[in-house]
C-alpha positions as CSV (number, residue, x, y, z in Angstrom):
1,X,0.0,0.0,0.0
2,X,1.7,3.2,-0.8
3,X,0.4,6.7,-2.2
4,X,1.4,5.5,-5.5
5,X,-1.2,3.4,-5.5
6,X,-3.9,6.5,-5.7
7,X,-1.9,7.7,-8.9
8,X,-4.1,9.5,-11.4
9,X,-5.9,8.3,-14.2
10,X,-6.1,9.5,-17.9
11,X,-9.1,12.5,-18.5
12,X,-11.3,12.8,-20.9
13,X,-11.6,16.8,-20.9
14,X,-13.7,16.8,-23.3
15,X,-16.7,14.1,-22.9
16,X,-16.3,15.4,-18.9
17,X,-17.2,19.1,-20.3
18,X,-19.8,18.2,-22.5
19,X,-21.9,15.7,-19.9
20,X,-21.5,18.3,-17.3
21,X,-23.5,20.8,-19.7
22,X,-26.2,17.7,-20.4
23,X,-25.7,17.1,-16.8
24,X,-26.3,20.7,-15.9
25,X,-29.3,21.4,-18.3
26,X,-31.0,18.4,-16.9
27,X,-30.9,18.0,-13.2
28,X,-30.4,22.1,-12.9
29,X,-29.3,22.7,-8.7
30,X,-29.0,19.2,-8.8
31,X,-25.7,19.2,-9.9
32,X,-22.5,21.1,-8.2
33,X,-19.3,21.5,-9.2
34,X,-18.2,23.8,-6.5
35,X,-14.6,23.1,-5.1
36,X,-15.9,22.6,-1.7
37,X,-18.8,20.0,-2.8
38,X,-16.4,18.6,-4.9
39,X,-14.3,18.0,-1.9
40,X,-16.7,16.1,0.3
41,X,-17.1,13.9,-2.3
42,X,-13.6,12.9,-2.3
43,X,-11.4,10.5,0.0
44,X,-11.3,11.7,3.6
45,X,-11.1,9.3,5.9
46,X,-7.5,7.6,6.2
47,X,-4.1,9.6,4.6
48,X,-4.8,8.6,1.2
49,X,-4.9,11.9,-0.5
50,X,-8.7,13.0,-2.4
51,X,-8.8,13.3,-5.6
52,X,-12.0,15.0,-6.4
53,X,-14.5,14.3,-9.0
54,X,-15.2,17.4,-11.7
55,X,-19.2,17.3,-10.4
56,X,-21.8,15.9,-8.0
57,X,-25.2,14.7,-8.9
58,X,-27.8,14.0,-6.1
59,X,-30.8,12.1,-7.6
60,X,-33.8,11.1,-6.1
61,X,-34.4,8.3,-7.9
62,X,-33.3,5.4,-10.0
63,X,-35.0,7.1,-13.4
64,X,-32.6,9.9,-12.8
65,X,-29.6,7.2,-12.1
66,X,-30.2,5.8,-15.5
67,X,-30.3,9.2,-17.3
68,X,-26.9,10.1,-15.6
69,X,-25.3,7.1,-16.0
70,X,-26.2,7.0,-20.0
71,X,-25.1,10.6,-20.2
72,X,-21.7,9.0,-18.8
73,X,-21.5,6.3,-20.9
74,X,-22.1,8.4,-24.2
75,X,-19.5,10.5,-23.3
76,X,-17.3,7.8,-21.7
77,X,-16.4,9.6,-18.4
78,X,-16.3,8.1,-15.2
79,X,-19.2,7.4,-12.6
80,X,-18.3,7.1,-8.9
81,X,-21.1,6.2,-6.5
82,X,-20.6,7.5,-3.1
83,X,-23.0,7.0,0.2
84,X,-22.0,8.7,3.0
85,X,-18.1,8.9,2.2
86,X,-16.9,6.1,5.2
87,X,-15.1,3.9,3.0
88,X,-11.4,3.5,4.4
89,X,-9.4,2.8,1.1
90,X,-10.0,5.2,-1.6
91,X,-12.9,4.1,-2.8
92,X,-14.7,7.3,-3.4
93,X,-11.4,9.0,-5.1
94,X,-11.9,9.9,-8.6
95,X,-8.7,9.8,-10.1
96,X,-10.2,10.1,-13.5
97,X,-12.2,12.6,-13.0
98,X,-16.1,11.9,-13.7
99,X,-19.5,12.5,-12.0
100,X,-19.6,11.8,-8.3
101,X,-23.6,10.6,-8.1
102,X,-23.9,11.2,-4.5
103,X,-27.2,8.5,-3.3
104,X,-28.2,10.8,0.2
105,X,-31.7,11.7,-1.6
106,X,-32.5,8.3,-2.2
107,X,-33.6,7.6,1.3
108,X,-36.8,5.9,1.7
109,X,-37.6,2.8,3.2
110,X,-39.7,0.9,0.1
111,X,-41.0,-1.8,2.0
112,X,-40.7,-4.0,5.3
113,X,-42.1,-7.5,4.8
114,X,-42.3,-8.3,9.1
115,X,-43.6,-12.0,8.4
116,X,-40.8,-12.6,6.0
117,X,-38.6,-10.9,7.9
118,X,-36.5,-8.9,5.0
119,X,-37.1,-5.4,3.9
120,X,-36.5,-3.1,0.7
121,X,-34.4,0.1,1.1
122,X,-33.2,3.2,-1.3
123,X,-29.5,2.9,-1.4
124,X,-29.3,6.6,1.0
125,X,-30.5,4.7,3.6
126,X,-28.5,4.7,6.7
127,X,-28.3,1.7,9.2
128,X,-29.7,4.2,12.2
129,X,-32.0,5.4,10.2
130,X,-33.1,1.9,9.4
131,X,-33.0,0.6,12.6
132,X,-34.6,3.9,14.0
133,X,-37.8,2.8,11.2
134,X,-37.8,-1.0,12.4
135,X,-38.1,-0.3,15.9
136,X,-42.1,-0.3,16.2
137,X,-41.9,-3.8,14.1
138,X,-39.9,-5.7,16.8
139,X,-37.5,-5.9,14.0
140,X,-33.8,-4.7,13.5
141,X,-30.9,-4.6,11.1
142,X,-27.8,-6.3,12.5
143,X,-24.8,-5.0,10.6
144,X,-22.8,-2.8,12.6
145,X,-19.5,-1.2,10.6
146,X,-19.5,1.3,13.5
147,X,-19.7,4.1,11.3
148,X,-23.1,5.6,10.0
149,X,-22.8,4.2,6.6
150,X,-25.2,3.9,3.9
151,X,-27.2,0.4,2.8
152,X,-25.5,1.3,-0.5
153,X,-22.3,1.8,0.7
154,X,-22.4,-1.0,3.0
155,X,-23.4,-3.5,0.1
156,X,-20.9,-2.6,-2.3
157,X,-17.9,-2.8,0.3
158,X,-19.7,-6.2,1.7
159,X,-19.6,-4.6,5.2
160,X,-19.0,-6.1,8.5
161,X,-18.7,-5.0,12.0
162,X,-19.1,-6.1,15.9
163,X,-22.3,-8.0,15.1
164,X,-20.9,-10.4,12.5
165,X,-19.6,-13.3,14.5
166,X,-23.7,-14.4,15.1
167,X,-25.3,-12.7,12.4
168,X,-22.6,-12.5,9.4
169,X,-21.4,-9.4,7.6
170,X,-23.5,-7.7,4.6
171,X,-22.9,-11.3,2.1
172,X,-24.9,-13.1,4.3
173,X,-27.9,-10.6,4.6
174,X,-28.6,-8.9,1.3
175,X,-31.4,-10.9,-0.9
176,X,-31.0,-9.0,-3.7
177,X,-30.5,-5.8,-5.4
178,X,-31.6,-3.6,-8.2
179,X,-28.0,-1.9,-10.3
180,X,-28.0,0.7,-12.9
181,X,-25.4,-1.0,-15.6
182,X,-22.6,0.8,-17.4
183,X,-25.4,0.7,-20.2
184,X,-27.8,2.6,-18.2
185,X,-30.0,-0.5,-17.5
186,X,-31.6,-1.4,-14.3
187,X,-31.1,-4.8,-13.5
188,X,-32.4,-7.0,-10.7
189,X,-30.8,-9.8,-9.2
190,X,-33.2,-11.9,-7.4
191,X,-36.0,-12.0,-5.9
192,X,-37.6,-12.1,-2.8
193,X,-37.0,-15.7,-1.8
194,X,-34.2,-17.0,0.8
195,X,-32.9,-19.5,-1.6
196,X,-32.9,-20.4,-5.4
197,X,-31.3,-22.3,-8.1
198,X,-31.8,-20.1,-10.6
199,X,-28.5,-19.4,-12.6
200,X,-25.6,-17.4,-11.5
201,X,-25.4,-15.5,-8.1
202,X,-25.6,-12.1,-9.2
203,X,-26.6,-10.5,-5.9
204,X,-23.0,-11.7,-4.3
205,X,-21.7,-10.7,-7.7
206,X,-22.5,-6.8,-6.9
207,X,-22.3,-7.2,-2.6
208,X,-18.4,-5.9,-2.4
209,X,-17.8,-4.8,-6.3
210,X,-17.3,-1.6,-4.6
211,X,-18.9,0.3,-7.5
212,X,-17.4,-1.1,-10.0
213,X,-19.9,-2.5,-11.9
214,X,-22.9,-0.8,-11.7
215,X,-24.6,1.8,-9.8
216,X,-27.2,0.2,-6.6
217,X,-30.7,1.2,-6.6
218,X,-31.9,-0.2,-3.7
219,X,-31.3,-3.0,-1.5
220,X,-33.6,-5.9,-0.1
221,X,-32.2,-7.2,3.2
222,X,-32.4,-9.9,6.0
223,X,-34.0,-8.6,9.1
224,X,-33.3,-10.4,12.7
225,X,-35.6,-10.1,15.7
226,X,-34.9,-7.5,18.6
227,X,-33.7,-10.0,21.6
228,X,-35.8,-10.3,24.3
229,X,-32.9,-9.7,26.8
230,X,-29.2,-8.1,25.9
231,X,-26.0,-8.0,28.3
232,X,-23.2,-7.2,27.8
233,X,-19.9,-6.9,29.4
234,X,-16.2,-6.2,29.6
235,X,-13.4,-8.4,30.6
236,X,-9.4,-8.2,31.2
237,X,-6.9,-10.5,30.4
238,X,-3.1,-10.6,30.7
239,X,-2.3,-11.2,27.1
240,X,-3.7,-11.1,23.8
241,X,-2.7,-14.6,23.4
242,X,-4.7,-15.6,26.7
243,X,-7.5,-13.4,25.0
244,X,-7.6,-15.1,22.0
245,X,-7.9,-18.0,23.4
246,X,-11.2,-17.4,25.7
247,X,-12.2,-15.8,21.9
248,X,-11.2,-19.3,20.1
249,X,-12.8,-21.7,23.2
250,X,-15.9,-19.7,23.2
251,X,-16.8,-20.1,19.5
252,X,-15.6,-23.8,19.6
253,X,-18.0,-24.4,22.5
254,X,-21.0,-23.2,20.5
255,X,-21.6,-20.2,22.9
256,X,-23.9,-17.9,20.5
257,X,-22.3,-14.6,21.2
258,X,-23.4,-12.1,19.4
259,X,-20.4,-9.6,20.0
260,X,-17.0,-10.5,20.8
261,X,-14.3,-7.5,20.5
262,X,-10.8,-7.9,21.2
263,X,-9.0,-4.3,22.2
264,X,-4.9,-4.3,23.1
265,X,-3.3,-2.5,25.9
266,X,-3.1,0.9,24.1
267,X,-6.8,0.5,22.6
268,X,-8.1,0.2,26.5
269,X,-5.6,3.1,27.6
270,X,-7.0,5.4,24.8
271,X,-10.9,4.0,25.3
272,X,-10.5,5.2,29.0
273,X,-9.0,8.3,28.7
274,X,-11.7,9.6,25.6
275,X,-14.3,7.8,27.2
276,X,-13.9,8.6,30.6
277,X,-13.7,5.0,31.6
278,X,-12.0,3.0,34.3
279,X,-11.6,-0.1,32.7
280,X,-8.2,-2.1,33.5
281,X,-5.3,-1.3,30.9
282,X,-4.8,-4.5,29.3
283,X,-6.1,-6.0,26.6
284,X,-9.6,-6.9,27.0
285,X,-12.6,-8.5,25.6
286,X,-15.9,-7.0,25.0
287,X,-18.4,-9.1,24.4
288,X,-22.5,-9.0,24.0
289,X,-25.5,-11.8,24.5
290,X,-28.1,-11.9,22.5
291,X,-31.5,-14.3,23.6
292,X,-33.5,-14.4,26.6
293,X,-33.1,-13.2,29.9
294,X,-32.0,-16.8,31.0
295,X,-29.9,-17.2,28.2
296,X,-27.9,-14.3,28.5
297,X,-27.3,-15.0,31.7
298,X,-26.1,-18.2,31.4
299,X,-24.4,-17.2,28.0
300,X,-22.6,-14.7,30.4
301,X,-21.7,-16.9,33.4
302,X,-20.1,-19.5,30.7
303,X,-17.9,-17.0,29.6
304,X,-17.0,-16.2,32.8
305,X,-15.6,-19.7,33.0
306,X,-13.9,-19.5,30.2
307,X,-12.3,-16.6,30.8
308,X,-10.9,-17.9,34.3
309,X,-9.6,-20.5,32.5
310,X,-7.6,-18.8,30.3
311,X,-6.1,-16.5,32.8
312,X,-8.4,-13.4,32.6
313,X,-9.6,-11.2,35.4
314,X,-13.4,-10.7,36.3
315,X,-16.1,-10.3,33.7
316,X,-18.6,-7.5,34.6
317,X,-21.6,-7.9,32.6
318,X,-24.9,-6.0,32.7
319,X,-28.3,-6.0,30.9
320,X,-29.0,-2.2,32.1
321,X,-29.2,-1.0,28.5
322,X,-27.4,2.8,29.5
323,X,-25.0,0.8,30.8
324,X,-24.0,-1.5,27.4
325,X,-24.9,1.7,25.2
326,X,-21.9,3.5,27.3
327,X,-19.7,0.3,26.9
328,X,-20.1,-0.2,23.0
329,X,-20.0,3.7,22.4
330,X,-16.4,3.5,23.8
331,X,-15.5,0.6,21.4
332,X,-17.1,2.7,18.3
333,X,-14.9,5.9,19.5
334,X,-12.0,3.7,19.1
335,X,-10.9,5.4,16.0
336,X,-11.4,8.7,17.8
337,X,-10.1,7.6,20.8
338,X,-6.8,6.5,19.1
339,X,-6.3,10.0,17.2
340,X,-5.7,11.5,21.0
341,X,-2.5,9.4,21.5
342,X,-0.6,11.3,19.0
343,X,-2.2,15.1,18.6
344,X,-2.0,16.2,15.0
345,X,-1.1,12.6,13.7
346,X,-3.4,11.5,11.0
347,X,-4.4,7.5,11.0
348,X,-3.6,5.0,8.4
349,X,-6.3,2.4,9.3
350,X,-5.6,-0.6,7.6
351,X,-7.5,-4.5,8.6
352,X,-6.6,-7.8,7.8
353,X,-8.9,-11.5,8.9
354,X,-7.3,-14.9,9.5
355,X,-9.1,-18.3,11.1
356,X,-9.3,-18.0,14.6
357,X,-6.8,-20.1,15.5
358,X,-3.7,-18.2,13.9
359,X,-5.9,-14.9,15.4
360,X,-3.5,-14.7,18.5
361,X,-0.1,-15.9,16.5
362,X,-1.1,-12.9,14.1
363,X,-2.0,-10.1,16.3
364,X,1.0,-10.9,18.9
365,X,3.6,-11.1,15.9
366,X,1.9,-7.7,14.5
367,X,2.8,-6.1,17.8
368,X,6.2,-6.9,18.0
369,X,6.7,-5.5,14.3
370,X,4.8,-2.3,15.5
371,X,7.5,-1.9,18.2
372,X,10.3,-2.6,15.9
373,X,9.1,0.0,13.4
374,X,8.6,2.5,16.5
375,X,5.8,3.2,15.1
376,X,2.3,3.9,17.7
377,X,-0.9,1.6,16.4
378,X,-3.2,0.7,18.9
379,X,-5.2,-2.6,17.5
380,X,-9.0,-3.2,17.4
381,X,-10.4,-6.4,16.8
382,X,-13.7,-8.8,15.3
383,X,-11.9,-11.3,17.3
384,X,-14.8,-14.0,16.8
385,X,-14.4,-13.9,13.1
386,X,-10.5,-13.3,13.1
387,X,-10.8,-9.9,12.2
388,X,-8.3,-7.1,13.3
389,X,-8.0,-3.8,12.8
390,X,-4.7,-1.2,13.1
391,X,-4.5,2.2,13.4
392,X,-1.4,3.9,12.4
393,X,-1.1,7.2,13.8
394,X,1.7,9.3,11.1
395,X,2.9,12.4,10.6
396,X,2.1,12.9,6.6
397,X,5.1,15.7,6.1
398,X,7.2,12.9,7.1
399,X,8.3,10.9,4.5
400,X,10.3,8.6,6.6
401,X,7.1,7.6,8.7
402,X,5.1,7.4,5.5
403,X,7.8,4.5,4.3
404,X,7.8,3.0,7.6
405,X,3.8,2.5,7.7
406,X,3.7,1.6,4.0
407,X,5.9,-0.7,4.5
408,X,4.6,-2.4,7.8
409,X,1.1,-2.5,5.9
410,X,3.0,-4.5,3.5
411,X,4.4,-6.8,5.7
412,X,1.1,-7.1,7.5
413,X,-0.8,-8.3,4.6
414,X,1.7,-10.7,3.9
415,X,1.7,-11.9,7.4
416,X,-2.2,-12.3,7.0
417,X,-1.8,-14.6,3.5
418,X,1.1,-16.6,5.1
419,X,-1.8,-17.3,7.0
420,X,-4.1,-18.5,5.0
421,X,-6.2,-15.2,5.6
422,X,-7.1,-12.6,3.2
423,X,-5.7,-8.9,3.3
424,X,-9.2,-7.2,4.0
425,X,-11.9,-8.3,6.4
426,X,-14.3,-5.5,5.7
427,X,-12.3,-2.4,4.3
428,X,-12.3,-3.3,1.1
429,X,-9.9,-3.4,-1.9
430,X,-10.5,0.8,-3.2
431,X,-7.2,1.9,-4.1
432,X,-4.9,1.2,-0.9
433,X,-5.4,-3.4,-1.0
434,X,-5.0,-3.4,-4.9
435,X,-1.5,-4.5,-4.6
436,X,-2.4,-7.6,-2.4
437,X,-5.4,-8.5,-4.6
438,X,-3.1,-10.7,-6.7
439,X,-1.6,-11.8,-4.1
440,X,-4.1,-13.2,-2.6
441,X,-6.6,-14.4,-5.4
442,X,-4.0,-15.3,-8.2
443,X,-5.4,-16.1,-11.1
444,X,-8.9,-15.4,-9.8
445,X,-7.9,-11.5,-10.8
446,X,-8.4,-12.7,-14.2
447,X,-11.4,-13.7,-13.6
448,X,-12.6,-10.4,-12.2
449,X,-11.0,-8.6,-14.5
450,X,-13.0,-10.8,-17.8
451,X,-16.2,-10.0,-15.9
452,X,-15.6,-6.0,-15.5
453,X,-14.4,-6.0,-18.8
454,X,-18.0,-7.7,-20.0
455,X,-19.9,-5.8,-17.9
456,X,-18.1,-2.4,-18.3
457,X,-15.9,-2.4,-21.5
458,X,-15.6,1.2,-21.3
459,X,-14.6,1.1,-17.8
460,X,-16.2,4.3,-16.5
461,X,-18.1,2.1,-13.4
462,X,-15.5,3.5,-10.6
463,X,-11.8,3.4,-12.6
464,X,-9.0,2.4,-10.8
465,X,-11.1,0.6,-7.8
466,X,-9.7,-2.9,-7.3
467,X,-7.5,-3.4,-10.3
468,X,-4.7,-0.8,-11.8
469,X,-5.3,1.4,-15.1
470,X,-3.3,-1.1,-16.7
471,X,-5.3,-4.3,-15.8
């Protein structure tokens, strides 16, 4: 991963000035090419630097999609969907150029089908605003990226989060979309159903293509039951290793946790201090029960086993629902939390996933290269799916950190496939993975690349996402 890897692509002056005046004359205040719209539209999140798009479009519906997306393709300029602008690698960069077609306007709920429990949302949607719907049904949405990200955005970067060791990340819980093509079509992939046999999978086709194939126009989605009873708790251990452990016993044993968050020594230290929290200094689980209010008891007092067993200290759990909302707003701050050990440092946050069992091995050997590098990256885990997080805090006029992150990312991801794990468990590929792509799928790159080429042979779906120019 390196700043090269956000290079600049090839513009088409031209076909960008001339669907910006079909643009204009169409959609009217619609569209905005101001500098400072422009920007927001742009990568913002981690150090990789924005490059903006030459307009914004905000439709309001998926008739107004098509029209902007065949104005595109006659002119053969880029289209880059954005949501809310979350996305950690680039993905909302337009190093092309092109029309940013921002989805926020396209926020309605269509449908909620409670006896089949699945529901049919605009791509604007956000999970809170979602859940904040669903709440008089008895039903909720379960995917938590932490952020307040879009159903669109979450779907094309096949989103995870703390929820996904029980319920599964955003793969496992979309039925089906509807896509505007790189033709301009609207396409649907499936129906309403929770299985068929019926030809190729092209809802998981689209879940993670990360825009690059198509532009989604609404999402139907799997829908869980609010639990009768929730606790939740928090619980110290002496060493990641000892951690992990509890974390690889407790899945093995068939405990249904719902949440199961791993957080090292500087993670709790930062947590504490932006939280205003008095949890020990060590790293520590959270975790979260899902079921009734004698299964989360007992769901709890297991753990508590399991945790003595592997060395850890005592596990205070609660149902009292102020108290959990205070205890997994601290994990969500994490990023923000982090940011305050090094004031003025800008973070590099960069995931990788391996099974469970090499979870400890891979975490503990990723410490010890932080402290080689002297570099300062607290780490944040999905520890019951093997998922880690680390947050590199740099100073971006220093070249010589720059290298040293860029080059611990490298070794990270390497680390991860040594593994038999893949170098994203939820960021994404964007522009900041595409160099471990290969790596990791081989020839299956060629595979991806035939179907965008099929799908997009003019390549304006979200250029230089996932594969290089060149590909």
């Amino acid at each position: 991963m390196g700043l090269s890897d956000a290079e600049p692509g090839i513009r088409n002056e031209e076909g960008i000035a001339a669907v910006i005046g079909v643009l204009r004359q169409r959609f009217g205040e619609q569209l905005q090419t101001s500098e400072a719209i422009r920007a927001q539209h742009a990568h913002t999140t981690t150090y990789i630097p924005g490059q903006l798009p030459d307009a914004v479009v905000f439709p309001g519906s998926a008739e107004e999609v098509k029209l902007i997306v065949r104005a595109c393709a006659d002119h053969r300029v880029p289209v880059i969907p954005f949501g809310t602008g979350s996305s950690l690698e680039g993905q909302v960069n337009a190093p092309s150029g092109g029309i940013s077609i921002d989805m926020s306007r396209m926020d309605k709920v269509l449908e909620v089908n409670a006896e089949d429990l699945d529901c049919t949302v605009e791509p604007g949607v956000t999970r809170e605003q979602l859940n904040t719907y669903l709440r008089d049904t008895g039903l909720f949405f379960p995917i938590d990226p932490g952020a307040n990200a879009s159903i669109g955005g979450m779907t094309s970067t096949r989103a995870s989060g703390t929820n996904a060791v029980r319920y599964g990340t955003m793969r496992d819980n979309v039925v089906a979309v509807t896509a505007v093509t790189a033709s301009g079509e609207e396409i649907r992939t499936a129906r309403r159903a929770r299985k068929s046999s019926a030809g190729y999978d092209l809802t998981r086709l689209f879940v993670g293509a990360e825009g690059t194939l198509g532009v989604i126009t609404s999402v139907t989605l799997k829908l869980q039951g609010i639990p009768q009873a929730i606790s939740g708790g928090v619980c110290p251990f002496p060493t990641v290793e000892a951690a992990c452990n509890a974390v690889i016993m407790t899945i093995q044993m068939g405990i249904p946790v719902a949440r199961i968050e791993l957080l090292d020594a500087l993670q709790m230290k930062a947590c504490n201090a932006y939280s205003k929290l008095t949890n020990p200094e060590s790293p520590s689980l959270f975790l979260e029960f899902h079921g009734t209010e004698a299964g989360v008891a007992e769901q709890a007092a297991l753990f508590a086993e399991i945790a003595e067993e592997c060395g850890g200290g005592e596990f205070l759990w609660t149902t009292n629902p102020e108290q959990r909302t205070e205890l997994w707003k601290a994990r969500h701050n994490a990023y923000w939390a982090s940011l305050q050990l090094r004031p003025g440092a800008k973070g590099l946050s960069t995931d990788v996933c391996v099974p469970i069992s090499r979870l400890a091995e891979c975490v503990a050997e990723t410490q010890q290269d932080i402290a080689a590098a002297g570099l300062i990256a607290p780490i944040v885990g999905h520890a019951g799916d093997g998922n880690f997080h680390v947050l590199l805090l740099i100073d971006t006029e220093s070249p010589a950190e720059i290298e040293a992150a860029e080059n611990f990312v490298e070794r990270l991801n390497a680390r991860a496939l040594a593994m038999d794990g893949t170098c994203t468990g939820e960021h994404g590929i964007g522009q900041g993975k595409r160099p471990y792509l290969a790596l990791e799928m081989g020839e299956g790159v060629s595979m991806m690349r035939q179907i965008k080429q099929a799908l997009d042979p003019m390549n304006i779906m979200n250029p230089g996402k996932l594969f290089s120019f060149e590909s």
